[in-house]
C-alpha positions as CSV (number, residue, x, y, z in Angstrom):
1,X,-5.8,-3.1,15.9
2,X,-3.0,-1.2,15.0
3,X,-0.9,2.0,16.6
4,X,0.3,5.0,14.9
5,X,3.8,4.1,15.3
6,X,2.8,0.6,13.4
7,X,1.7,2.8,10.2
8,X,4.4,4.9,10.3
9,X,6.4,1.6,10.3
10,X,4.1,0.3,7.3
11,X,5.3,3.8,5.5
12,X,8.6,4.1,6.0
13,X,9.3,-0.2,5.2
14,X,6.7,-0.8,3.1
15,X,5.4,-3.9,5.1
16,X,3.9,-4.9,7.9
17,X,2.7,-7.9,9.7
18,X,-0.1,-8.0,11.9
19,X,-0.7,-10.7,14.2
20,X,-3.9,-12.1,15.2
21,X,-6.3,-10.6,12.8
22,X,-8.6,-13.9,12.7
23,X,-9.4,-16.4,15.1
24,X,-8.6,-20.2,15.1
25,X,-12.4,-21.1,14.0
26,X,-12.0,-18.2,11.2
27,X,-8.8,-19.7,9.9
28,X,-10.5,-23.3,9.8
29,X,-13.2,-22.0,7.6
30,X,-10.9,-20.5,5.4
31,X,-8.8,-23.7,5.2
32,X,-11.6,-25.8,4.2
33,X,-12.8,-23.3,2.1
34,X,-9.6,-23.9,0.1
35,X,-9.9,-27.3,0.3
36,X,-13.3,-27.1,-2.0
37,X,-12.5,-25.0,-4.0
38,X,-8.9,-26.8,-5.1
39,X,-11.5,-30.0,-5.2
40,X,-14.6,-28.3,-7.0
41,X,-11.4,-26.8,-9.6
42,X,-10.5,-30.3,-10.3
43,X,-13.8,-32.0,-10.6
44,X,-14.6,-28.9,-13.2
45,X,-11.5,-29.5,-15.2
46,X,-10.3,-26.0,-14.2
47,X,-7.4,-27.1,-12.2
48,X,-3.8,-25.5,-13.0
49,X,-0.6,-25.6,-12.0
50,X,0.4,-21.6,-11.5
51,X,3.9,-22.2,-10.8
52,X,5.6,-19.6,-12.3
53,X,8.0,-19.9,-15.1
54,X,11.6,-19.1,-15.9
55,X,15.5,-19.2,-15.4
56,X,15.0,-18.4,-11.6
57,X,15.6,-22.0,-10.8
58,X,16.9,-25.4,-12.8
59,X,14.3,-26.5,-15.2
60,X,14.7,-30.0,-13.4
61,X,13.7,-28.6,-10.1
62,X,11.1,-26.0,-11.8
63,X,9.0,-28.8,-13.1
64,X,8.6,-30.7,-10.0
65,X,7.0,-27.8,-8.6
66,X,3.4,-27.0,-8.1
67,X,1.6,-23.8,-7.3
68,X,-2.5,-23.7,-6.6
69,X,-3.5,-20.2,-7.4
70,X,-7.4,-19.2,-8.2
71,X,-8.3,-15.5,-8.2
72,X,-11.9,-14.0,-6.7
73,X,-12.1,-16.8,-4.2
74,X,-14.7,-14.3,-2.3
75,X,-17.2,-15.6,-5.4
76,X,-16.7,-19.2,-4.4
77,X,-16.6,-19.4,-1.1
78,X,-18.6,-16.8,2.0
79,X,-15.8,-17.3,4.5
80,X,-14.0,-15.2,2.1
81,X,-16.1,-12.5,2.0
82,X,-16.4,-12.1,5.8
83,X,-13.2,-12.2,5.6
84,X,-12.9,-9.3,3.3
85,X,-14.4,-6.7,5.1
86,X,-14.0,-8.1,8.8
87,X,-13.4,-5.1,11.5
88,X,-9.9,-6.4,12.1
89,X,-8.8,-5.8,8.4
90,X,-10.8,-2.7,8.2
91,X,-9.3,-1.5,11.0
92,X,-5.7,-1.6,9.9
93,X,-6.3,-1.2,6.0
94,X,-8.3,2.4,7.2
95,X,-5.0,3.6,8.8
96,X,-2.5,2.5,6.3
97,X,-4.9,3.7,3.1
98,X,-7.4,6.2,4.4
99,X,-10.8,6.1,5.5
100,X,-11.9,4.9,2.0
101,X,-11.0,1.3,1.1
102,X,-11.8,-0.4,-1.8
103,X,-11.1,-4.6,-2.9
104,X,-9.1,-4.6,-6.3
105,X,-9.2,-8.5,-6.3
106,X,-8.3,-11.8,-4.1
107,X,-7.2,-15.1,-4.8
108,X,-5.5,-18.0,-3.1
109,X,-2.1,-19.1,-3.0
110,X,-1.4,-22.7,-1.7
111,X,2.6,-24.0,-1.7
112,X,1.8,-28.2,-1.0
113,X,4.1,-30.0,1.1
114,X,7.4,-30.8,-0.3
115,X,6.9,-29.6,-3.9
116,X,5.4,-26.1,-3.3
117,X,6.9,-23.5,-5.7
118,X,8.8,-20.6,-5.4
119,X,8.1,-17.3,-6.0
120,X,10.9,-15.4,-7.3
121,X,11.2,-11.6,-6.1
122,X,9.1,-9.3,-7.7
123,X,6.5,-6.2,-7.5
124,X,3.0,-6.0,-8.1
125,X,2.8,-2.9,-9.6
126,X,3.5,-4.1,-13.1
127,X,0.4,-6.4,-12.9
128,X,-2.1,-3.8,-11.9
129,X,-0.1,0.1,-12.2
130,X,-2.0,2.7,-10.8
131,X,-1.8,6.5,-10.2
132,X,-1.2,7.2,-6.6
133,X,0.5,3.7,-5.5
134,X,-2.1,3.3,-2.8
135,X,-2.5,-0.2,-3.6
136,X,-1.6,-3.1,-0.9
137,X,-1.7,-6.8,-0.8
138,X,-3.1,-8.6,2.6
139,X,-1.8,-12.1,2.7
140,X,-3.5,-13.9,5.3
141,X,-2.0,-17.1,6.3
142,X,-3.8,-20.0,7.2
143,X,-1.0,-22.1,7.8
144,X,2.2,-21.3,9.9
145,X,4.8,-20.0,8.1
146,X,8.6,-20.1,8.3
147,X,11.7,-20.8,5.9
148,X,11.1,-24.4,6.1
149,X,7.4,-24.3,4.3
150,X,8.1,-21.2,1.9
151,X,7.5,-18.0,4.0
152,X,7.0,-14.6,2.4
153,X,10.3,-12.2,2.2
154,X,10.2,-8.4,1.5
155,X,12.5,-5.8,1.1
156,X,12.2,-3.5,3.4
157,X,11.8,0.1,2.1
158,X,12.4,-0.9,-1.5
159,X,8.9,0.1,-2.4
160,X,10.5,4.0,-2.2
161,X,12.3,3.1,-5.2
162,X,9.4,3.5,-7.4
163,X,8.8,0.8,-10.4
164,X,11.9,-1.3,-11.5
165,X,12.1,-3.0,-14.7
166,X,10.9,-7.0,-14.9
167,X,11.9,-10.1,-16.4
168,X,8.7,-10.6,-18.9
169,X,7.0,-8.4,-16.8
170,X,6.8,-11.0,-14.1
171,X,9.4,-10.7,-11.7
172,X,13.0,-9.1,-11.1
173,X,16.3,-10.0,-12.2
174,X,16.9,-13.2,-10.0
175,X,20.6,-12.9,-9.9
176,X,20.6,-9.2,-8.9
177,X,17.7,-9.5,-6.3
178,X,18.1,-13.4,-5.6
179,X,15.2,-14.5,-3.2
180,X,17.5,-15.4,0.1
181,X,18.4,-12.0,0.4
182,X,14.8,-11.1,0.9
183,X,14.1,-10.2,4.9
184,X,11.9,-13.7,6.3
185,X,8.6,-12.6,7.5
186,X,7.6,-16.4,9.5
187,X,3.8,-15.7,10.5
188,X,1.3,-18.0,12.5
189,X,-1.8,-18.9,11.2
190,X,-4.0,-15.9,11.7
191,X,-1.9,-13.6,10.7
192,X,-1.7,-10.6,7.9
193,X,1.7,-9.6,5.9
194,X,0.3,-5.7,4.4
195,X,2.7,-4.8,2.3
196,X,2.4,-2.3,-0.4
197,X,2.3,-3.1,-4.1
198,X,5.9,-1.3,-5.1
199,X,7.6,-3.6,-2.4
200,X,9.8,-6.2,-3.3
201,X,8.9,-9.6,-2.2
202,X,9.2,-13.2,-2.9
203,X,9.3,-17.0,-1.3
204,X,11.6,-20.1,-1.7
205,X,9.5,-23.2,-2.3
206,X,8.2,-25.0,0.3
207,X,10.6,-28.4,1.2
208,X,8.9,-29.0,4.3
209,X,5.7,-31.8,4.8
210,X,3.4,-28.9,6.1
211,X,1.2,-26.8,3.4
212,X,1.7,-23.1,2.8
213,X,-1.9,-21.7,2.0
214,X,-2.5,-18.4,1.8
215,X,-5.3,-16.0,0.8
216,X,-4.2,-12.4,-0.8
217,X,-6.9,-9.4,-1.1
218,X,-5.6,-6.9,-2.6
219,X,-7.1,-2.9,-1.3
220,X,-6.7,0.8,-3.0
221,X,-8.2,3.7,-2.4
222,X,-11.0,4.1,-4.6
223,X,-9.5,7.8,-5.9
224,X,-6.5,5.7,-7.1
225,X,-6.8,5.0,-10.4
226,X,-5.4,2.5,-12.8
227,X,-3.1,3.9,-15.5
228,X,-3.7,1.3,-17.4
229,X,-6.4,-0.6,-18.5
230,X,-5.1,-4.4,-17.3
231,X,-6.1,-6.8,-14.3
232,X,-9.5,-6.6,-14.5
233,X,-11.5,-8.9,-11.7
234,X,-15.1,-10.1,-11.1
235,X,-14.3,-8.8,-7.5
236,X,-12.8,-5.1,-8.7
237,X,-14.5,-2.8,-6.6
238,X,-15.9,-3.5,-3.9
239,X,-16.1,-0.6,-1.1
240,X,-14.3,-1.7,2.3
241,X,-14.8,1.1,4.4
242,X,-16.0,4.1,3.8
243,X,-17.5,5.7,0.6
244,X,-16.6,5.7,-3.3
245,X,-16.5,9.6,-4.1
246,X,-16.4,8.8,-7.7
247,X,-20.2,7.5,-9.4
248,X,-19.0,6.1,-12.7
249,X,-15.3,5.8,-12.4
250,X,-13.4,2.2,-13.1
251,X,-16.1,0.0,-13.6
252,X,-15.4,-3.1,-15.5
253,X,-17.5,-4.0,-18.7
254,X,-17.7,-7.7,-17.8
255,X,-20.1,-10.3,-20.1
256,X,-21.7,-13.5,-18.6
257,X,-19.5,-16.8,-19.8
């Protein structure tokens, strides 16, 4: 799926986008996968607005904005689950982590037309540190993407810097790392943005009349372990490719609700 040079790329920028991991049919599923579970969330009560908070943006535009966001989507829907561990994804996530591949957690990101939120730049590492900063994110888009709708933005090479202080713990100094300075990654529907979790990264809202939606799964190598004991998922866990070497290491103590 991938060449060398591609994951040496992946190393020395700290992204990369692959095109063409799933098929037009896959991507439908996927969509209307979404679709439920965004309607199954609101006939539940469970819906939310995720939109982040903060001085990023004027509180008059903030409010307007509207970000669906549900984690462990693989749990409510089988098209994510395929998706998961399909031989497209296992074949780049095996060169740019190691023959061993394991799911941290998924979840889906969807910007609506016109009023989809920003993202301001940030890391993921504060959410979920972990020892040997093996951890990715694959965002697979099941939209187009571009400026217009709310594409993603990286940093390229910033995830070499190591860990850099956050606002709240959510995301970076806006005015120091402001969001259009971010490198546009536009990405057809089908496509996977890898990028590692120390990477800078971020989106403007979407101002367009298209959707933005998204699905994240976020891999480690199952030897790197969390240094602290936060972000724990339903869907931790979860071996990819290859084998867990470790029997009774980081396994979360959950309780039926």
């Amino acid at each position: 799926m991938i060449q060398e040079k591609d994951a040496d790329f992946y190393k020395e920028n700290g992204y990369l986008l692959v095109k063409g991991v799933f098929h037009s049919q896959e991507v439908a599923e996927m969509r209307e996968a979404v679709d439920h579970i965004i309607a199954r969330a609101a006939q539940s009560k469970a819906d939310s607005n995720a939109a982040w908070q903060g001085d990023y943006m004027p509180p008059e535009e903030l409010k307007k904005l509207v970000l669906k966001g549900f984690h462990d989507v693989h749990y409510h829907d089988a098209a994510f689950t395929r998706a998961v561990v399909h031989p497209n994804m296992r074949a780049v996530l095996t060169r740019l982590i190691g023959p061993n591949v394991q799911l941290h957690h998924s979840k889906m990101l969807v910007k609506p037309p016109e009023v989809g939120a920003a993202f301001p730049m940030h890391q993921d590492y504060p959410y979920f540190p972990h020892d040997k900063h093996t951890m990715l994110a694959a965002s697979v888009h099941l939209d187009d993407a571009d400026e217009e709708n709310g594409c993603l933005r990286v940093i390229p090479g910033s995830h070499r810097v190591g860990s850099l202080p956050h606002v709240g713990a959510y995301y970076l100094n806006h005015k120091e790392y402001p969001i259009k300075e971010g490198l546009s990654c536009p990405a057809q529907a089908g496509d996977v943005l890898f990028f590692n979790y120390l990477t800078i990264h971020g989106s403007e809202s979407n101002r367009s009349q298209r959707s933005r939606r998204n699905v994240l799964f976020q891999y480690r190598d199952p030897s790197d372990f969390p240094t602290e004991n936060v972000h724990f998922d339903w869907g931790m866990g979860l071996m990819v490719s290859g084998e867990n070497p470790h029997f009774t290491k980081v396994k979360p103590n959950f309780k039926i609700v």
